[in-house]
N, C-alpha and C positions, 0 to 999 in steps of 0.2 A: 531418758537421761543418757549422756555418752559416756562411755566406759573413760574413767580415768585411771593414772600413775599418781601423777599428786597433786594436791587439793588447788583444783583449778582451772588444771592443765589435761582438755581432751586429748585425747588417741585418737588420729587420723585414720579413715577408714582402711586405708592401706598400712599402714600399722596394724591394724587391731588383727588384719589379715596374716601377718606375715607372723605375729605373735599367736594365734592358732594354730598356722601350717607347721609351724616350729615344735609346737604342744604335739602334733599327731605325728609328727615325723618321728619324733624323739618315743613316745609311748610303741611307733611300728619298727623303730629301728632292729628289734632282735629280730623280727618274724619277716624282715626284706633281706634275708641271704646271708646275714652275717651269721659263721657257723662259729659255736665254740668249741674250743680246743676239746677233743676226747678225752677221759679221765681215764688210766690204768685201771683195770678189772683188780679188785681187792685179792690179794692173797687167797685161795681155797683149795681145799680138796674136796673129792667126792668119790664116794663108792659106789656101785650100781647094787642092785639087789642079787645080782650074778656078780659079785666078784671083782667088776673092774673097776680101777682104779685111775679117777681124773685128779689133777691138777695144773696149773695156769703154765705149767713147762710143758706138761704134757700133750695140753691144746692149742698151744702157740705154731700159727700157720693154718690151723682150720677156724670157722666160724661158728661160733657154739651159739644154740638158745637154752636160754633157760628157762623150763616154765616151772610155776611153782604153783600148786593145786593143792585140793583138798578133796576126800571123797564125796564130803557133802555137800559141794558146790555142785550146783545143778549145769553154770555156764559150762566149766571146768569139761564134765561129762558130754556139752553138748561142740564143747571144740575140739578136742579128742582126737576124732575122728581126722580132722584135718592135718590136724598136728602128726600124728602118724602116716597120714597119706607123705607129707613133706618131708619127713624123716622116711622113710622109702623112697622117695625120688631122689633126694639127696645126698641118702648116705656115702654114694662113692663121689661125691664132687665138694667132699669137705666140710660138710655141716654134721655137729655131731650136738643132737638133744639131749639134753637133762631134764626130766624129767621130777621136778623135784616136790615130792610129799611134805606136806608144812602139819608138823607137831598130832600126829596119828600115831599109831602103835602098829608096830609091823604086822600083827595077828589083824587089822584093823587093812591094813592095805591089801595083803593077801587076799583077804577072803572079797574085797572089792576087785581086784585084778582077774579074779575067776571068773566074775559073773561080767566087768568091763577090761578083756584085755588091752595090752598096748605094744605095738613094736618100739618104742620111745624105747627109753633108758630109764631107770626109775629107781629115784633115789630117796632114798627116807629120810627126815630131820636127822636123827641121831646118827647117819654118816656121812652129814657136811657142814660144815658152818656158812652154808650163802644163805639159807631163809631170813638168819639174823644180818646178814652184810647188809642185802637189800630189803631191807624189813619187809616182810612179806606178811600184810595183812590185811591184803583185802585178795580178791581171786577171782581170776587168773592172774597172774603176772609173768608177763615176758621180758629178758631179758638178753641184748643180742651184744656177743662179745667178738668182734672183730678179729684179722688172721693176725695181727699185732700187738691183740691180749688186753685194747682197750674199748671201753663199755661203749660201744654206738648209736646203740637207743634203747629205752627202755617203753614199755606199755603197761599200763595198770587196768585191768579189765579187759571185756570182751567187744571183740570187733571185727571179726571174721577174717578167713582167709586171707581175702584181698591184705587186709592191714596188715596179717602175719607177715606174708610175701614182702610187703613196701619194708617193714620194719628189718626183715634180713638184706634186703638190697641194702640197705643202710651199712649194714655190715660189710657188704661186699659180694655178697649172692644174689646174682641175679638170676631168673629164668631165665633158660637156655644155655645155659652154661654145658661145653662141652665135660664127656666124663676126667679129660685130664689135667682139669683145673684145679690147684690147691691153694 
């Protein structure tokens, strides 16, 4: 049977063609280059477990991630390592991690931070409101905020280094970056 429009009247093969390429063109339109606009990084603050004090004034000009964890995520624990490797390499070329605990009790993070330290930054639920901004409920989640204060990519789960790295170029970090880049 050939594809018809209305009752009677076949669709030419070249038609039926051009009405396909149309259907895949349209469904691949976002994923062939067309980028959307950045969204402004919601309003926050954060406090580290030492004291200091971030907010979107504060880190405007550097390129912030944010990870959002939990002690009992096993991924969480097993990317760590990385995360802190790249937070040492780029701490003097304008990346500054957050490290951020999702809905634990400080006595609860502590005594995990003893046994898994981190050079990250490490922020508790109860001194920031981003876990709720970007719902944070699955883990890991990264979140890469740009030197202009808006969101650049976001990642929901584990996918190693490599994908950290891609997802902060996104931001604006690249490897290789000399140290007097901000």
């Amino acid at each position: 049977m050939k594809p018809t429009i209305a009752p009677g009247k076949p669709l030419r093969p070249a038609t039926t063609c051009l009405l396909i390429l149309s259907l895949f063109s349209t469904a691949l339109a976002p994923a062939a280059g067309k980028a959307k606009a950045r969204e402004a990084a919601p309003r926050f603050s954060a406090t580290t477990t030492h004291g200091e004090k971030f907010n979107n004034d504060s880190l405007k000009g550097r390129v912030v991630l944010l990870e959002f964890w939990t002690t009992w995520c096993g991924y969480c624990l097993q990317e760590a390592g990385f995360v802190d490797r790249i937070n040492d390499a780029y701490l003097n070329k304008g990346l500054v991690i957050l490290a951020i605990n999702v809905g634990e009790s400080k006595k609860t993070v502590k005594k995990y931070l003893e046994q898994h330290p981190r050079t990250t930054r490490v922020v508790l639920t109860d001194d920031t409101n981003l876990a709720a901004m970007f719902q944070a409920s699955v883990y890991p989640i990264y979140v890469v905020i740009d030197r202009d204060g808006n969101v650049a990519g976001e990642q929901r789960g584990a996918a190693g280094e490599g994908a950290l790295r891609d997802l902060l170029s996104d931001g604006g970090l690249y490897d290789g970056e000399d140290d007097d880049s901000k």
